[in-house]
C-alpha positions, 0 to 999 in steps of 0.5 A: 208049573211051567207056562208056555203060551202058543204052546200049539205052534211052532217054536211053543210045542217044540219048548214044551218037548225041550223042557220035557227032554231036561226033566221038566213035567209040570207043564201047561200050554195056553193056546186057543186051540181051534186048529187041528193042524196045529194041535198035532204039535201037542199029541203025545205031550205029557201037560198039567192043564191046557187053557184056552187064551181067553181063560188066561188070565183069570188063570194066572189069578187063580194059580200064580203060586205054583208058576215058576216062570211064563214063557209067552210066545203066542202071536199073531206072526202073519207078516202080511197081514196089514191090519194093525188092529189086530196086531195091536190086540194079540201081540201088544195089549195081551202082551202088556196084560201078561207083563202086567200080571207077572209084576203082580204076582212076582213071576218071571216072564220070557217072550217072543220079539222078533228081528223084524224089529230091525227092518232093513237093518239099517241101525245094525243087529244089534240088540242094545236097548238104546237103539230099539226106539229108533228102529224102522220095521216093514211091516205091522207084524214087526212094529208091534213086535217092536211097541211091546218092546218099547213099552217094556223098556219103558216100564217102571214097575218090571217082572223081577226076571224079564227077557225079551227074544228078538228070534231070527229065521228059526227053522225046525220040526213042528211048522208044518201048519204054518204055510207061507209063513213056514221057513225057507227049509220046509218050502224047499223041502217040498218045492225039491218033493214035488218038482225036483228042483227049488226056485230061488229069488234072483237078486235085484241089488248090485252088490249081491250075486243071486242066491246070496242074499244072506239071513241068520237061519237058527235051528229051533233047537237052539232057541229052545236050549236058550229059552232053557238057559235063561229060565234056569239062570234067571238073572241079567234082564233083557232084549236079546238078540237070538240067531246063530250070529253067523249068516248064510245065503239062500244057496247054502240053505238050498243045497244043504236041503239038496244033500239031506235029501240025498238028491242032485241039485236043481236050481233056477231063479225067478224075480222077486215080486214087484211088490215087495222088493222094496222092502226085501231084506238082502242081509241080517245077522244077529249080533250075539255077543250080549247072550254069549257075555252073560254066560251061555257058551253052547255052539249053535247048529251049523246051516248044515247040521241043522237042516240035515238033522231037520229034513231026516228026522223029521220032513222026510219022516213026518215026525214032529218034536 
């Protein structure tokens, strides 16, 4: 069996229809499972079982033998909430319960960090463990992405396959539930539906012109076939950096959006808001070179590709993965 918690969100449905694709059928999606939004990521998804996250680990116990690797990517990923606690709860003591239990057991163990670990990025991109106690998230959602991270370092006792993915700005079918938190595509995609036109924010730094503020925007279809490849080869421990290495400016995502939807270009520029422009991130790129050394040779999407393949197979169709 195959384990895939968050399996009713974002880039956890979408696994679990990448692993079904490759021949993998012995599925199980752990999630809570309260929202219908959500639970149509899983409609027409052939799984073993579904448990219910408060059952998990009880779960584990009782089946352990016939799991052949976790993927644990459920999270609280509200980059504005601002209450630790709760983070503190879902994304690092759950965490370190699962970690827990696949040492136990002998599991491996594959889950979601996040490149808002890295903050302004004023240590690089890069995903060296020698740099993770040193950096400076922005927000709650970020510092606790980067405890776990920390605390797995840390540990004496490891799953004896292990990898933490510090995920960039993933983009793709399946996010729709999302809301403020789907990706800069889908707002677009909606915003350009409803107005005909997308609002970018102007730059409030001298050094970028506005709409070129640039971000590692990943397909979720790359994440998965890497989620694959580390599952497969099992070897070579690890935080790794997961982006396409390659950055882009907002205007090239918004354009990209404007040609897949086969519409003229409409762009104006509003401020960002006051309130977060101090923290507002101008750049990041992830640095790949640590995935590519270990032997995954695959070519990322383009910008391009990516958004197109997402706004006619899936936006403009309603289709999930």
């Amino acid at each position: 069996m195959i384990v895939v918690t968050g399996a009713a969100g974002f880039i956890g449905s979408c696994l679990l229809s990448g692993l079904h694709e490759v021949g993998y059928v012995d599925l199980v999606a752990v999630d809570d499972f309260s929202s219908t939004t959500k639970n149509k990521n899983l409609e027409g998804k052939q799984l073993t079982a579904k448990v219910h996250r408060d059952d998990f680990f009880d779960w584990i116990k009782a089946n352990h033998r016939f799991i052949q690797v976790i993927f644990h990517l459920g999270a609280r990923t509200d980059t504005t909430e601002f209450n630790y606690q709760i983070f503190q709860e879902l994304n690092v003591n759950y965490s370190k319960k699962v970690w827990n239990l696949c040492v136990e057991f002998g599991l491996p163990l594959i889950y979601a960090s996040s490149a808002a670990t890295y903050g302004l990025g004023e240590l690089g991109f890069e995903d060296n463990h020698s740099v993770i106690k040193n950096l400076k998230p922005l927000n709650p959602y970020g510092e606790s992405k980067n405890e776990f991270d920390r605390w797995a370092l840390d540990q004496a006792t490891k799953p004896y396959f292990w990898s933490g993915l510090k995920f960039f700005n993933v983009y793709g079918p399946n996010e729709y539930h999302k809301g403020r938190m789907a990706s800069v595509v889908f707002h677009a995609f909606n915003q350009i539906t409803q107005t005909n036109g997308m609002k970018l924010f102007r730059s409030h730094n001298p050094d970028y012109k506005d709409g070129e503020q640039l971000r590692d925007f990943i397909y979720v279809k790359d994440v998965v076939d890497v989620c694959i490849f580390l599952m497969e080869t099992r070897k070579n421990s690890g935080i790794y950096n997961l982006g396409t290495g390659k950055a882009r400016t907002f205007l090239d995502l918004t354009k990209a959006t404007f040609k897949a939807m086969e519409k003229p270009e409409k762009i104006e520029f509003i401020d960002t808001p006051a309130d977060i422009r101090d923290k507002y991130q101008y750049f990041t790129e992830a640095n790949m070179t640590k995935l590519r050394s270990i032997g995954y040779e695959e070519p990322f999407h383009t910008l391009e590709e990516g958004v197109s393949d997402y706004v006619k197979r899936y936006l403009l169709t309603g289709n999930y993965l």
